[in-house]
C-alpha positions as CSV (number, residue, x, y, z in Angstrom):
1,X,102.0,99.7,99.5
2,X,100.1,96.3,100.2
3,X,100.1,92.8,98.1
4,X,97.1,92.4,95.7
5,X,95.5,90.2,98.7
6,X,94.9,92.5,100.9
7,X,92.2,94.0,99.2
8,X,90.5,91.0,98.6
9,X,90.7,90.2,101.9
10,X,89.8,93.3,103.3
11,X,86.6,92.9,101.5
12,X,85.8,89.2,103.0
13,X,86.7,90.8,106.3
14,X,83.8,93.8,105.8
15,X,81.0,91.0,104.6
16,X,82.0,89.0,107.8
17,X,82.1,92.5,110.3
18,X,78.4,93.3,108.5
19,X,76.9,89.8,109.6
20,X,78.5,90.0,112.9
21,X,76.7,93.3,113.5
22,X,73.7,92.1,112.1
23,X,73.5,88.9,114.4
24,X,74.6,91.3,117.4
25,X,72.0,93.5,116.8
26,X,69.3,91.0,117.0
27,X,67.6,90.1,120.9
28,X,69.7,87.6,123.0
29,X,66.5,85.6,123.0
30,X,67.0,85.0,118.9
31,X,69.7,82.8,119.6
32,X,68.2,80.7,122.8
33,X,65.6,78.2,122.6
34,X,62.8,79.8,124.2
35,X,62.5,76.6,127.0
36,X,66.6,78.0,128.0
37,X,66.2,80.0,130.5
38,X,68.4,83.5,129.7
39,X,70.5,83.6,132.7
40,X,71.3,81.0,135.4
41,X,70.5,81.9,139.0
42,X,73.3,83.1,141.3
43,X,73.8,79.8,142.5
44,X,74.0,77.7,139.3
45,X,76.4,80.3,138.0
46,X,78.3,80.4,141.1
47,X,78.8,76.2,140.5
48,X,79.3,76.6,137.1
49,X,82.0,78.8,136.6
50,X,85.3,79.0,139.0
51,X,85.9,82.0,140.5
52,X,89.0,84.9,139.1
53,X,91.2,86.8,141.5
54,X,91.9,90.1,140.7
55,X,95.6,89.3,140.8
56,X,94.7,86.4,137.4
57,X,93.0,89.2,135.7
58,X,95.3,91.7,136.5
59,X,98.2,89.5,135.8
60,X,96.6,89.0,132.3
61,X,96.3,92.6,131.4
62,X,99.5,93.2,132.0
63,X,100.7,90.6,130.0
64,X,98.7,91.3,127.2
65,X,99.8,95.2,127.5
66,X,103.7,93.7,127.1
67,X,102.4,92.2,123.8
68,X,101.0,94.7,122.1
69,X,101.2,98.2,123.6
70,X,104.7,99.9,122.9
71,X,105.0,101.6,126.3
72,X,104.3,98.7,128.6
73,X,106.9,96.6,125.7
74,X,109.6,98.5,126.1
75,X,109.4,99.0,130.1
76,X,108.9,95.4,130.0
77,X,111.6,93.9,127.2
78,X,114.0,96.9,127.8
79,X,115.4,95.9,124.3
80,X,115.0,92.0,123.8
81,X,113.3,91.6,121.0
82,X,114.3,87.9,120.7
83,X,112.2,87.2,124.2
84,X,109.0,89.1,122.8
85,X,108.9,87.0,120.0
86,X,109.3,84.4,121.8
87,X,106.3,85.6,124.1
88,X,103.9,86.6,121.1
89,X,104.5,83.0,119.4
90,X,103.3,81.2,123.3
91,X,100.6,83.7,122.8
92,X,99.7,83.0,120.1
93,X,99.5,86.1,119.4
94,X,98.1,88.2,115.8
95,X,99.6,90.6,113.6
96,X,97.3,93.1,111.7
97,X,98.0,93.4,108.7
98,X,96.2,95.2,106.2
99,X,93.7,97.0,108.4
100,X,92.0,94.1,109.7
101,X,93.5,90.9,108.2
102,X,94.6,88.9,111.5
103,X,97.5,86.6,111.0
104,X,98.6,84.4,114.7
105,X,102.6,84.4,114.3
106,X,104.1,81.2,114.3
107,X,107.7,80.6,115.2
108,X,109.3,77.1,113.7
109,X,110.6,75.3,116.7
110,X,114.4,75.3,115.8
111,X,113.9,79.1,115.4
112,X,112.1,79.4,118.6
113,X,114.7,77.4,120.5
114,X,117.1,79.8,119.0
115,X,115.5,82.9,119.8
116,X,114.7,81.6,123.4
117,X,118.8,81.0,123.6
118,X,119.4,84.4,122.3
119,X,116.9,86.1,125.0
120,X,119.0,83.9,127.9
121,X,121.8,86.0,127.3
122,X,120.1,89.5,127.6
123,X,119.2,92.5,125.3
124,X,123.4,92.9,124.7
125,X,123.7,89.9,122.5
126,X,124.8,90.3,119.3
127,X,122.1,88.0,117.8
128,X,119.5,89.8,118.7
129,X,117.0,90.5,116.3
130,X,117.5,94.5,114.4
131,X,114.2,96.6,114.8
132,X,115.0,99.3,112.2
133,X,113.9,102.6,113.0
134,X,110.8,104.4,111.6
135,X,112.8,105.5,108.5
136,X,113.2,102.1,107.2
137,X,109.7,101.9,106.3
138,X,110.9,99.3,103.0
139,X,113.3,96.5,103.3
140,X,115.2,97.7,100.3
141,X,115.8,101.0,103.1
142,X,117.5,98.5,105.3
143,X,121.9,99.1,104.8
144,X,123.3,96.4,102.7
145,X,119.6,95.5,100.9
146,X,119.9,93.2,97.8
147,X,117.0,91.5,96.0
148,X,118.2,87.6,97.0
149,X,117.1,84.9,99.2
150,X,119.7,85.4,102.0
151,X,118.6,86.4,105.5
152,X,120.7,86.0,108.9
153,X,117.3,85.4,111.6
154,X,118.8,89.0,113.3
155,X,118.4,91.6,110.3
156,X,116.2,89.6,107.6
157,X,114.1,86.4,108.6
158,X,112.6,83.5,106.1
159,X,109.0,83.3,106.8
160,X,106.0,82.1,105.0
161,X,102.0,83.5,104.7
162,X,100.0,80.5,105.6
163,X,96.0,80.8,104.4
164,X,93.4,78.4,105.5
165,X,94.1,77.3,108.9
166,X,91.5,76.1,110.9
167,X,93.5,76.5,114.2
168,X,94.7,80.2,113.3
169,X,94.2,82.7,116.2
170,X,92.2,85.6,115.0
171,X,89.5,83.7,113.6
172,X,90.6,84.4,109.7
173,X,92.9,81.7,108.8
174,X,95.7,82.9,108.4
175,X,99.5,82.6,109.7
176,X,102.5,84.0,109.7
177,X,105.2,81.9,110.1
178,X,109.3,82.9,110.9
179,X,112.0,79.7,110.1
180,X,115.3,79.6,110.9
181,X,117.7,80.0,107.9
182,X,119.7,77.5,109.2
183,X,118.9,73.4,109.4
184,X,115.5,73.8,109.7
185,X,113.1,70.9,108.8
186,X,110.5,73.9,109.0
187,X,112.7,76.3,107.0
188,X,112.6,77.0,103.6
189,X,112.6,74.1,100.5
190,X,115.8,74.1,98.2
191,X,113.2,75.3,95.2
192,X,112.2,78.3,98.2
193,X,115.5,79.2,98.1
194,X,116.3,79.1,94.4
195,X,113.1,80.6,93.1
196,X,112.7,82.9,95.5
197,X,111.2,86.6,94.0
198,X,109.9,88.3,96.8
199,X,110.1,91.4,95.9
200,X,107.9,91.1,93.0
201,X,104.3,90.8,92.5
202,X,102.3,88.6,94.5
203,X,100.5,88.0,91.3
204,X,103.3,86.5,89.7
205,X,105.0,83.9,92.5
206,X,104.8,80.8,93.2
207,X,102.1,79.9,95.4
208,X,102.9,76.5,97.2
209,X,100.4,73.7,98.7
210,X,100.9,71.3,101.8
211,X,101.7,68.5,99.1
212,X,104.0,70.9,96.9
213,X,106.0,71.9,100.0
214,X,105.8,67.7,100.9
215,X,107.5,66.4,97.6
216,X,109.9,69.4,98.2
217,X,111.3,67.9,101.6
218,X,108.3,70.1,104.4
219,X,106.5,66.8,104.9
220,X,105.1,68.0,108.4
221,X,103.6,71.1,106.7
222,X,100.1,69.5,106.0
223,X,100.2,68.1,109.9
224,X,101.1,71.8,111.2
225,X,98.7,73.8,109.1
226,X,96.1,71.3,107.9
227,X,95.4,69.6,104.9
228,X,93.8,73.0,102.5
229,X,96.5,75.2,104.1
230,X,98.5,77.2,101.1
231,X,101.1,79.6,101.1
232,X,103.7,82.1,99.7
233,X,107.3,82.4,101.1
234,X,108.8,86.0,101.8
235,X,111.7,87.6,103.6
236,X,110.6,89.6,107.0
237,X,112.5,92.0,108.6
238,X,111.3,94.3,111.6
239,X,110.9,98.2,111.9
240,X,109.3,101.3,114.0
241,X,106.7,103.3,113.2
242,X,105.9,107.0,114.5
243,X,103.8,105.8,116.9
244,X,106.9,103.0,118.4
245,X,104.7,100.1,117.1
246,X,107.0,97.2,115.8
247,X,106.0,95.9,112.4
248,X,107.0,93.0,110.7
249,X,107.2,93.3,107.1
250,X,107.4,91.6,104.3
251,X,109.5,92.6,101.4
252,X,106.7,93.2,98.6
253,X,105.7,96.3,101.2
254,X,102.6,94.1,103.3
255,X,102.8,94.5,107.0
256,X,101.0,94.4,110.1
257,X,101.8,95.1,113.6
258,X,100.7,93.0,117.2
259,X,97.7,93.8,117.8
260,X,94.7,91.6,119.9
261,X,92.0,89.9,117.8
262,X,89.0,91.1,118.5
263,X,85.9,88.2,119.4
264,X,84.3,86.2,117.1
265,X,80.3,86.6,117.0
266,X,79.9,83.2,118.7
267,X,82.2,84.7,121.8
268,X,80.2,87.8,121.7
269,X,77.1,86.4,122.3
270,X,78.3,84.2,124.9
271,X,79.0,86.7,127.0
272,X,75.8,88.5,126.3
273,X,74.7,85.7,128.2
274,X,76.4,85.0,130.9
């Protein structure tokens, strides 16, 4: 089950992967003025660029492994989920949802602050945040499930779908972004709240703009996202898959999991030439 976006978006992503492979598949030289020489000599590249220790690189690997590869997760979180969110918002991490549609995940800062607290106090505490098991593919699976606005930031989280970000990591656009249900200049407008239909069609909901969420009391929303950035509001909640990848989901059925952004064409050829 995905949200009528997804396949318009899955689209937009093919038309972009086909000019990326296009432009890749062209000669180096096609995107050099001809008087630039290809590569620098030993020396000039030697000046240019500061050396990396095997221990940086190494260091990064691992963490990226934490982020996004179940094993090396739970060896490395042993069960607090509150600290690897915390670690795939400093990240800046993505979510793929859809089969391709990268969305960074943005924590607010209130509920960042709280998750941080809640990580202090180890995997034990009881506000850590629920990852449901691979059987709770649907939030209305999850014990307790009603269709209303409430959520508790440990079972069900407020969150928004952010679309035309310039800044987004993953090169798309697009956010995802977890508030906390609870005094939150970041969380969720009074006319979020009482309007809230998640669990209906996309189609039909209230889609809201940086001045919409403004006049409703969000006035840092345009500053955060930037000035075309729109979005949808939707309850998130966490589960398993059979393969131990966490998802988060939302609860019209879209969903994505961490995953690393693959490079844009510009960072491609780049390192093509050294």
């Amino acid at each position: 089950d995905q949200c009528d976006l997804c396949w318009a978006e899955e689209m937009r992503c093919v038309a972009i992967l086909a000019v990326l492979a296009v432009s890749l598949s062209q000669p180096v030289a096609a995107f050099v003025p001809s008087a630039v020489p290809l590569r620098s000599s030993p020396a000039v590249a030697s000046a240019r660029q500061p050396a990396v220790s095997v221990s940086m690189q190494e260091a990064a690997t691992d963490t990226s492994a934490r982020l996004y590869d179940p094993v090396a997760r739970d060896a490395h979180y042993n069960g607090n989920i509150a600290q690897h969110l915390v670690d795939l918002h400093d990240a800046s991490a993505t979510f793929d949802f859809c089969g391709g549609m990268m969305f960074q995940l943005v924590l607010s800062d209130k509920l960042r602050t709280e998750l941080a607290q809640v990580a202090s106090q180890g995997a034990g505490h009881r506000h850590q945040p629920v990852i449901h098991d691979a059987s709770t593919f649907r939030m209305a699976k999850v014990p307790g499930y009603t269709q209303t606005a409430d959520a508790d930031n440990v079972k069900l989280f407020h969150g928004r779908e952010v679309r035309q970000v310039p800044t987004a990591a993953g090169g798309m656009g697009m956010v995802l972004q977890l508030v906390s249900t609870e005094g939150d200049p970041e969380g969720w407008t009074q006319q979020e709240v009482s309007g809230y239909d998640g669990w209906g069609h996309d189609s039909g909901r209230q889609w809201r703009t940086g001045a919409m969420l403004q006049g409703e009391g969000y006035a840092e929303f345009p500053k955060k996202f930037g000035d075309k950035a729109f979005t949808l509001h939707h309850r998130f909640y966490l589960h398993l898959d059979g393969r131990d990848r966490m998802w988060l989901s939302a609860e019209d059925g879209c969903e994505g999991h961490p995953a690393a952004a693959a490079q844009d064409m510009f960072g491609q050829i780049k390192k093509l030439l050294g």
